[in-house]
ROMAR-915258 format. One record per residue (C-alpha): x, y, z; residue in one letter. Coordinates in steps of 0.05 Angstrom, whole numbers, plus 5000, padded with zeros to 4 digits. Layout:
BEGIN
REC      u      v      w   r
REC      X      Y      Z   A
...
***
This chain:
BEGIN
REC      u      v      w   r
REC   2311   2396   0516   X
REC   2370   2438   0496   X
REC   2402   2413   0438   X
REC   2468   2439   0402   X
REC   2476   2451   0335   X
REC   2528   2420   0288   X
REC   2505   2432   0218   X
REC   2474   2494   0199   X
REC   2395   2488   0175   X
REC   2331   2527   0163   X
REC   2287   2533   0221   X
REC   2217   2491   0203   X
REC   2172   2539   0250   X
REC   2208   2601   0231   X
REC   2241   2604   0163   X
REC   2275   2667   0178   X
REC   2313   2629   0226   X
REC   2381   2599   0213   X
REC   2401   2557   0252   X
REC   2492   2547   0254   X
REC   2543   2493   0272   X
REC   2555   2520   0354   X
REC   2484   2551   0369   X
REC   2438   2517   0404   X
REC   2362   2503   0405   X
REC   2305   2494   0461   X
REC   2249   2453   0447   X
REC   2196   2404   0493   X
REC   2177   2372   0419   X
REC   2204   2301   0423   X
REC   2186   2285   0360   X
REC   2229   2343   0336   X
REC   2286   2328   0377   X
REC   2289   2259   0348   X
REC   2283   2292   0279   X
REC   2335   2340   0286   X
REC   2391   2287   0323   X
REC   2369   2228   0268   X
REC   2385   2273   0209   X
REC   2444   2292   0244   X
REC   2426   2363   0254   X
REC   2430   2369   0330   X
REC   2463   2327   0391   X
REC   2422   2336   0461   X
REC   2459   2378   0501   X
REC   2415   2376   0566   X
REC   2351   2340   0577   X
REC   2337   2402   0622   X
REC   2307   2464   0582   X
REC   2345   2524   0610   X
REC   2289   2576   0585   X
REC   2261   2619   0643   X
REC   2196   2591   0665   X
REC   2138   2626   0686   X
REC   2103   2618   0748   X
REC   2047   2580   0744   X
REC   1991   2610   0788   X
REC   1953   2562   0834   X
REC   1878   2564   0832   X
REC   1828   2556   0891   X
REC   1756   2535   0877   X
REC   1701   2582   0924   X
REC   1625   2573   0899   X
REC   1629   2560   0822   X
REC   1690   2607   0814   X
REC   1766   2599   0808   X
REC   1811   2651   0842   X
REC   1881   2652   0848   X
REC   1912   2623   0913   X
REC   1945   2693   0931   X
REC   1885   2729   0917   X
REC   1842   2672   0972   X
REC   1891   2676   1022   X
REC   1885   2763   1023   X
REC   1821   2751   1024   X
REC   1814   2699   1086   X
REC   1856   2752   1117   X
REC   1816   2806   1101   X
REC   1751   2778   1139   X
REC   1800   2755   1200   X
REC   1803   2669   1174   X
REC   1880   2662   1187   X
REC   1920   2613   1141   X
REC   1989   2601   1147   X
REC   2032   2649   1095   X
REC   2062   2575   1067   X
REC   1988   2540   1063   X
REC   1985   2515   0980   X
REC   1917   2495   0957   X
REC   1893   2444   1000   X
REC   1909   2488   1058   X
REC   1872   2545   1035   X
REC   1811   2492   1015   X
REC   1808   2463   1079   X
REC   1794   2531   1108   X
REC   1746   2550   1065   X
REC   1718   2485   1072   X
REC   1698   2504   1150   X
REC   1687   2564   1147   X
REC   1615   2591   1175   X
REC   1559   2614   1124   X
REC   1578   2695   1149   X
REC   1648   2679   1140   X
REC   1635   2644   1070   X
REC   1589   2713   1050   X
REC   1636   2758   1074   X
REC   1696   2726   1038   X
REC   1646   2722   0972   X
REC   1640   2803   0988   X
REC   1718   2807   0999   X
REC   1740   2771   0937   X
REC   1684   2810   0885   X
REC   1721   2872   0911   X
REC   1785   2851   0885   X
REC   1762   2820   0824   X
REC   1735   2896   0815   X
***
């Protein structure tokens, strides 16, 4: 949540911090959030947290291992297993689910090479 400041305070998780009437503060911590708007602190100024987030990578299970969705797909590619550029995880599962046991080696061989 992004909440606004309106009376200037000492930041708990970083006492360097001071926090002014104006600024404004981004935290998921509801429990802070309450704390901060009950003591009069902070009003919510968007339930949506404007911070930048980072991609989260998708991960694709192949014989005991996790690899990155990205890094599958290349790899299907690699031994000739098409799967559509847009295919998410249960795309790229069901192909590796029927794939033949020289397809399944050869991708095993593919993906070691990039883990390399």
């Amino acid at each position: 949540m992004k909440l606004k400041v309106i009376t200037t305070f000492i930041d708990k998780e970083n006492l360097q911090v001071a926090h002014q009437p104006g600024g404004t503060l981004c935290t998921s911590d509801l429990s802070r959030v309450n704390d901060l708007v009950k003591r009069g602190l902070c009003e919510i100024e968007s339930l949506e947290d404007d911070a930048p987030k980072e991609p989260v990578s998708e991960k694709v299970s192949f014989k005991d291992a996790e690899y990155d969705l990205e890094v599958v797909k290349a790899a299907l590619a690699n031994i000739g297993v098409s799967v559509a550029a847009t295919a998410k995880v249960k795309g790229v599962t069901k192909a590796l689910d029927a794939l033949t046991e020289e397809q399944a080696e050869a991708l095993s061989e593919s993906l070691k090479t990039k883990e390399e």
